[in-house]
N, CA, C and O atoms as CSV, one atom per row, in Angstrom:
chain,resi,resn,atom,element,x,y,z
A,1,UNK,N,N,-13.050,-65.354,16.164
A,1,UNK,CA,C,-13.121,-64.521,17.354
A,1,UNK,C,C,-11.831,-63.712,17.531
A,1,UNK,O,O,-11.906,-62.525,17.846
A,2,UNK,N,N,-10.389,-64.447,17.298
A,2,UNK,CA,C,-9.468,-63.513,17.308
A,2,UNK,C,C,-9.469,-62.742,16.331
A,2,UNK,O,O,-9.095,-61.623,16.682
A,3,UNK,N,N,-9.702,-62.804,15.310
A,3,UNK,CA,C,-9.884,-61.909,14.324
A,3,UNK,C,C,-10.145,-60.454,14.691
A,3,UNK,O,O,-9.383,-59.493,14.800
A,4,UNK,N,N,-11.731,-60.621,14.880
A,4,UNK,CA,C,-12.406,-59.726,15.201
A,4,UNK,C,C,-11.527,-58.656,16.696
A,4,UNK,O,O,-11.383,-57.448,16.509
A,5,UNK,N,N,-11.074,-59.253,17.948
A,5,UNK,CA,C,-10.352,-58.638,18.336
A,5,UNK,C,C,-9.399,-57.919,17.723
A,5,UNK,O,O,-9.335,-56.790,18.209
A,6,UNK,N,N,-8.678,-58.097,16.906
A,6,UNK,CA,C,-6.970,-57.738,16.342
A,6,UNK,C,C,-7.890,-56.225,15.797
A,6,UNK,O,O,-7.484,-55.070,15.928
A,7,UNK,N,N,-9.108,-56.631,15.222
A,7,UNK,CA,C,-9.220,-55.677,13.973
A,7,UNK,C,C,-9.952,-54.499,15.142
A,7,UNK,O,O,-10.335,-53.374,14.821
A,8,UNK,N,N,-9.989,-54.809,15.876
A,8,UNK,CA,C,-11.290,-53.913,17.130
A,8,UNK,C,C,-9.726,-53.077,17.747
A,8,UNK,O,O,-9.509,-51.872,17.872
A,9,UNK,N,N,-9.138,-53.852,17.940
A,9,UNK,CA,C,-7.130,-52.981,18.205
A,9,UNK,C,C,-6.915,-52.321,17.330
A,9,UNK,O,O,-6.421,-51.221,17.577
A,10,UNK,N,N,-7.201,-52.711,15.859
A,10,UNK,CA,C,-6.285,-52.287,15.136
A,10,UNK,C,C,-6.976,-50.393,14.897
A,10,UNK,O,O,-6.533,-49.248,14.980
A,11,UNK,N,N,-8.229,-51.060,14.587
A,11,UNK,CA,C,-9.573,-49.819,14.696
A,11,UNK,C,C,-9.735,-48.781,15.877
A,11,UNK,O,O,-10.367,-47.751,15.641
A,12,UNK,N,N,-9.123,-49.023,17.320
A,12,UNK,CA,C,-9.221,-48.610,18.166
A,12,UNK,C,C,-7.723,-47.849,17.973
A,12,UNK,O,O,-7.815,-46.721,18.457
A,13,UNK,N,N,-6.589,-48.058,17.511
A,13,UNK,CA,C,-5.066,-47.662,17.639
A,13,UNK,C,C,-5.551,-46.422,16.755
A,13,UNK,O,O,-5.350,-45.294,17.204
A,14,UNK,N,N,-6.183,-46.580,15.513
A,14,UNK,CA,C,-6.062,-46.123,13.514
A,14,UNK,C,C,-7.228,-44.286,14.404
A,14,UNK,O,O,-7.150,-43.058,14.416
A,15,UNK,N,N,-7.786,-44.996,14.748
A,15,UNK,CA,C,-9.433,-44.079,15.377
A,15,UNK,C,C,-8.404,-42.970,16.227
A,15,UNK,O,O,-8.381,-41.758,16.018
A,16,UNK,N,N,-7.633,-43.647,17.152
A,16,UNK,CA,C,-7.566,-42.562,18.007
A,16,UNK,C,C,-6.207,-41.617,17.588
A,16,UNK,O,O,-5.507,-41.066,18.438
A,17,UNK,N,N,-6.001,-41.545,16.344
A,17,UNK,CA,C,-5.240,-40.982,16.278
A,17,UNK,C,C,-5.827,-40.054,14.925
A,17,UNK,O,O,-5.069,-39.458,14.160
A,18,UNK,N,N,-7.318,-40.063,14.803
A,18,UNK,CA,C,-7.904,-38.971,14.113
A,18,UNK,C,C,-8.067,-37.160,14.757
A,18,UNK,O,O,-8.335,-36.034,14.340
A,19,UNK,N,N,-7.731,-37.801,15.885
A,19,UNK,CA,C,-8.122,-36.234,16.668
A,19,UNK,C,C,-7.005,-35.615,17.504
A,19,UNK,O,O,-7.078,-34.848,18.465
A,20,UNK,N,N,-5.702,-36.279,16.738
A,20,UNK,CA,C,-4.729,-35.460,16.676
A,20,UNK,C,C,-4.357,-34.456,16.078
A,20,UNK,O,O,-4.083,-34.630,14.890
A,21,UNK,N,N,-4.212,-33.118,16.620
A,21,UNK,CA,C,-4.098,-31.790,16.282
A,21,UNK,C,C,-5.287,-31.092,16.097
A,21,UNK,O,O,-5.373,-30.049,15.449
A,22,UNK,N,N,-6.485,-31.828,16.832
A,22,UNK,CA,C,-7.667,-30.937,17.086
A,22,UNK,C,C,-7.658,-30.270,18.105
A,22,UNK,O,O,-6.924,-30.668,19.010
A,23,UNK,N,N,-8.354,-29.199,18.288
A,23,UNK,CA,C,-8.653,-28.289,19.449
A,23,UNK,C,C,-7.027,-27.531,19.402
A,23,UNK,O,O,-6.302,-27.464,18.409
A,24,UNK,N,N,-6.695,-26.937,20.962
A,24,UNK,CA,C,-5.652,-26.111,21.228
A,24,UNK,C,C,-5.749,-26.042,22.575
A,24,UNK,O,O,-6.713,-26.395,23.254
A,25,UNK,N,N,-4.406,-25.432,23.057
A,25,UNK,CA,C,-4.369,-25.533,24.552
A,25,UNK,C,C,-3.181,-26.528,25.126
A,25,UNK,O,O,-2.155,-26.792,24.499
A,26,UNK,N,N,-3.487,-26.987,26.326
A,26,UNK,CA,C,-2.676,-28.142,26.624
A,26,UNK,C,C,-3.066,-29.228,25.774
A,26,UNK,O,O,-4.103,-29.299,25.115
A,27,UNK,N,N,-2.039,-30.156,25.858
A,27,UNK,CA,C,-2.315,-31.870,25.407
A,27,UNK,C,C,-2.486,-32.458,26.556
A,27,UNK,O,O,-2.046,-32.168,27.668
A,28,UNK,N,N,-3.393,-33.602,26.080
A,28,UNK,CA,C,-3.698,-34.052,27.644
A,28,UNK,C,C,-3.514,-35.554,27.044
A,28,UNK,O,O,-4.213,-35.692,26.039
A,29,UNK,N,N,-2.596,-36.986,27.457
A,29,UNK,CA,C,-2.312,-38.159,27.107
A,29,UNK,C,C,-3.051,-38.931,28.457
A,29,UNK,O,O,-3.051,-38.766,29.677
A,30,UNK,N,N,-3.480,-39.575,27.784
A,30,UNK,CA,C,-4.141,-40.650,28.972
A,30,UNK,C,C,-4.173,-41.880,27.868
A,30,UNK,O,O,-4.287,-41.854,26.642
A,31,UNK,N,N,-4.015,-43.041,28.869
A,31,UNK,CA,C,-3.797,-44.321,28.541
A,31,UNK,C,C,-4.028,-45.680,29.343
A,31,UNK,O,O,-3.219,-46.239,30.082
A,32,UNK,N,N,-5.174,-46.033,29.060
A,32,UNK,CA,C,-5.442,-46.869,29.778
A,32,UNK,C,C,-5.594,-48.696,28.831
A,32,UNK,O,O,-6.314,-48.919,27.858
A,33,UNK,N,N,-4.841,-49.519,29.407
A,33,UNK,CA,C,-4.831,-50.526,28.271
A,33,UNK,C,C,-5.016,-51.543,29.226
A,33,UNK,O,O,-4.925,-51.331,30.435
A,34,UNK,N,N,-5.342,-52.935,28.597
A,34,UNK,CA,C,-5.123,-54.075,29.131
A,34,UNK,C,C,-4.384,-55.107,28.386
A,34,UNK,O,O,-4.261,-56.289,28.710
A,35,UNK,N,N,-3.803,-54.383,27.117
A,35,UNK,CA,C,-2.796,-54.892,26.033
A,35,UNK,C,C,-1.774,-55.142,25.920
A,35,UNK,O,O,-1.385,-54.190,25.244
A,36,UNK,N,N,-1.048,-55.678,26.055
A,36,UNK,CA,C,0.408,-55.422,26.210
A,36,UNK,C,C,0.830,-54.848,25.036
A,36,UNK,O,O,0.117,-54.812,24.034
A,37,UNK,N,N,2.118,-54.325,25.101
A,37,UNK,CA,C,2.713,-53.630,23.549
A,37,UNK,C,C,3.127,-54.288,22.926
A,37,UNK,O,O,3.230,-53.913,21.758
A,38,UNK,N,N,3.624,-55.657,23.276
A,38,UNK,CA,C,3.987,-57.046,22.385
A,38,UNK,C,C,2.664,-57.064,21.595
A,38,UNK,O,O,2.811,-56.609,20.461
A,39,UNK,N,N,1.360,-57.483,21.898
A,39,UNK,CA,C,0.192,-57.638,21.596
A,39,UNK,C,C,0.207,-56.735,20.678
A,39,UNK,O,O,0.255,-57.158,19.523
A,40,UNK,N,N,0.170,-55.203,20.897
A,40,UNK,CA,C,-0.386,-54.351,20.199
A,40,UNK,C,C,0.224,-54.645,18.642
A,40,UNK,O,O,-0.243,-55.081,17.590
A,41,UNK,N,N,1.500,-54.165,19.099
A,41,UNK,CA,C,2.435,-54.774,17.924
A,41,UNK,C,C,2.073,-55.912,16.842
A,41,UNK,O,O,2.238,-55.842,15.624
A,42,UNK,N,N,1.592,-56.872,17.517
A,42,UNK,CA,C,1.247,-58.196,16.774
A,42,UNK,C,C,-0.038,-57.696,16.255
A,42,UNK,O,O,-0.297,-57.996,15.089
A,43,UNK,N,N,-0.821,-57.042,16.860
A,43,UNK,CA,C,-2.337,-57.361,16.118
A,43,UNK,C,C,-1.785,-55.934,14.952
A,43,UNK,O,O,-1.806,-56.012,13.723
A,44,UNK,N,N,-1.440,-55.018,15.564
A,44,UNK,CA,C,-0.994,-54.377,14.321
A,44,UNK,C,C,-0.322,-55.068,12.953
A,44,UNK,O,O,-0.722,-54.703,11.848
A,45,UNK,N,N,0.340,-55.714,13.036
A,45,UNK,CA,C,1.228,-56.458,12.115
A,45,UNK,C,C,0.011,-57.783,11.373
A,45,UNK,O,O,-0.146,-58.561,10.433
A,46,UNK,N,N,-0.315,-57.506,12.053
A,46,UNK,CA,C,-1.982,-58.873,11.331
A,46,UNK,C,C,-2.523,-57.965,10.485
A,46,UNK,O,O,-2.594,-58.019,9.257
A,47,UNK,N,N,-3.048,-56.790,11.527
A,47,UNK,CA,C,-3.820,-56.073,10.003
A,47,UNK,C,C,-3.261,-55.540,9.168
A,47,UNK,O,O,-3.950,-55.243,8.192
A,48,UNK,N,N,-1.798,-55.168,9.134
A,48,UNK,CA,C,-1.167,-54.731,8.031
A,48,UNK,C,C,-1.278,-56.207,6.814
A,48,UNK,O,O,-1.395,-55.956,5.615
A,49,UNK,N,N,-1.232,-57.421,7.220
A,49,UNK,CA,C,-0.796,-58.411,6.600
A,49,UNK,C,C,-2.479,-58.782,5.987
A,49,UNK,O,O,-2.768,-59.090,4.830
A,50,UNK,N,N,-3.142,-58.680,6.817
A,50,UNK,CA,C,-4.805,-59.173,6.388
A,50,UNK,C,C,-5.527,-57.658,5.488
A,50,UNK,O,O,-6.736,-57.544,5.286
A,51,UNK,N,N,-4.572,-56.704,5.085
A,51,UNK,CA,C,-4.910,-55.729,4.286
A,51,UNK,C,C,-5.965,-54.353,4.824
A,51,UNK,O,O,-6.484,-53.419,4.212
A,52,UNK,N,N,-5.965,-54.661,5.865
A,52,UNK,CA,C,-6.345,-53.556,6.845
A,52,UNK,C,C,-5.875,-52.177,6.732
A,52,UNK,O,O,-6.635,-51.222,6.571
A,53,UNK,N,N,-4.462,-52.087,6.827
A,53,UNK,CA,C,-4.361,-50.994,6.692
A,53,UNK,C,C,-2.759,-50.289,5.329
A,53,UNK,O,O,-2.152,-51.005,4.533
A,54,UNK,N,N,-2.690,-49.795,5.402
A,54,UNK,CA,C,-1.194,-49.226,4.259
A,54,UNK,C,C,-0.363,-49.791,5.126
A,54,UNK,O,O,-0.484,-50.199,6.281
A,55,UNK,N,N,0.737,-49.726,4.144
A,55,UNK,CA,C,2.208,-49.988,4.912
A,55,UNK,C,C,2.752,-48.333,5.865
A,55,UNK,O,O,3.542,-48.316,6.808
A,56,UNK,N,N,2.109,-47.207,5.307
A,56,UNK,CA,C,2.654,-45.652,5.805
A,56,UNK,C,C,1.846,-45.840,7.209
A,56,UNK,O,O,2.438,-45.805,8.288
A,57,UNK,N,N,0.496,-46.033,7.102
A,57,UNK,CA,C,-0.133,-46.098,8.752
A,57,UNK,C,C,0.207,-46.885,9.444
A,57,UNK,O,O,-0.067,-46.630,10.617
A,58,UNK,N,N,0.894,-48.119,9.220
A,58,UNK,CA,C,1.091,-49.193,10.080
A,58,UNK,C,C,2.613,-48.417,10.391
A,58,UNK,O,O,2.847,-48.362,11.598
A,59,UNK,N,N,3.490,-47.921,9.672
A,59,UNK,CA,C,5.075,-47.411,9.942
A,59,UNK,C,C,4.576,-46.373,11.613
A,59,UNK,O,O,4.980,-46.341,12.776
A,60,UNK,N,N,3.450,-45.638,10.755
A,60,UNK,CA,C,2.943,-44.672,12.004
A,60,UNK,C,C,2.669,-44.636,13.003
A,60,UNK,O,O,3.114,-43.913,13.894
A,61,UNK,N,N,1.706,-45.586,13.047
A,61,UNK,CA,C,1.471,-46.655,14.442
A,61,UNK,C,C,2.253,-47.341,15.427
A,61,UNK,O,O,2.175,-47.351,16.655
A,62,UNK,N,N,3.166,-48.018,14.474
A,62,UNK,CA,C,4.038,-48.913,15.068
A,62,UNK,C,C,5.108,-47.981,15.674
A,62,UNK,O,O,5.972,-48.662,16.227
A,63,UNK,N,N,5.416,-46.270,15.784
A,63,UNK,CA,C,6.594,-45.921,15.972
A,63,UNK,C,C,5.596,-45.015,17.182
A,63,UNK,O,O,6.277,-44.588,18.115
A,64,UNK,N,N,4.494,-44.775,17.240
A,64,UNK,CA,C,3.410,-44.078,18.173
A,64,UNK,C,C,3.298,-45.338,19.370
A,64,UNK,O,O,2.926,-45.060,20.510
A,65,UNK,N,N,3.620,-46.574,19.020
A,65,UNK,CA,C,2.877,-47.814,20.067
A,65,UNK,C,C,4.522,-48.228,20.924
A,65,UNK,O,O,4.603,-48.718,22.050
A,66,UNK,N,N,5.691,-47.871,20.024
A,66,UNK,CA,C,7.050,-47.676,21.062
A,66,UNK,C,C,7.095,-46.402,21.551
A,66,UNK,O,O,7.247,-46.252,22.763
A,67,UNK,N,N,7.003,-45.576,20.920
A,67,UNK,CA,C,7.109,-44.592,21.595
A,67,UNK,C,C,6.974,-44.375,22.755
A,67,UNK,O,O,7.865,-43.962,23.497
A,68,UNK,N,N,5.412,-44.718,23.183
A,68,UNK,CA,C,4.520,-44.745,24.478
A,68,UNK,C,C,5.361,-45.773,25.198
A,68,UNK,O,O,5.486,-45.398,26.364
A,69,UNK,N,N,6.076,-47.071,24.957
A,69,UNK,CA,C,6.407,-47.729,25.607
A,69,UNK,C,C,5.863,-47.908,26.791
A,69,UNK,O,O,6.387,-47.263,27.699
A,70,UNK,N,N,4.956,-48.597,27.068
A,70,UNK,CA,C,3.794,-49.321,27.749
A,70,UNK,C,C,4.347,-50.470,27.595
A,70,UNK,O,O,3.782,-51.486,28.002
């Protein structure tokens, strides 16, 4: 069952950052979580380790998930 969460984070972090630099105009950031960024961090770091994702997307992620600092 945790599994399946981490990878539903990890899928939900990887996803939403496909439709960056689509469209034009303003940027519009909205963020709504119930995750903490400790969390995020960790389930990120699972799927890098359970082969989920590259070491370059997880660098990507992980500097997009401080960034936001949430």
């Amino acid at each position: 069952m945790r599994l399946n969460r981490k990878l539903a984070v990890a899928l939900l972090v990887v996803g939403s950052t496909a439709f960056v630099g689509c469209g034009g105009g303003a940027e519009v950031n909205q963020h709504v979580s119930s995750v903490s960024q400790g969390q995020e961090l960790e389930d990120l770091k699972n799927a890098l380790d359970q082969g989920a994702m590259d070491q370059q997307n997880y660098e990507k992620l992980q500097k997009m998930i401080l960034k936001r600092g949430y």
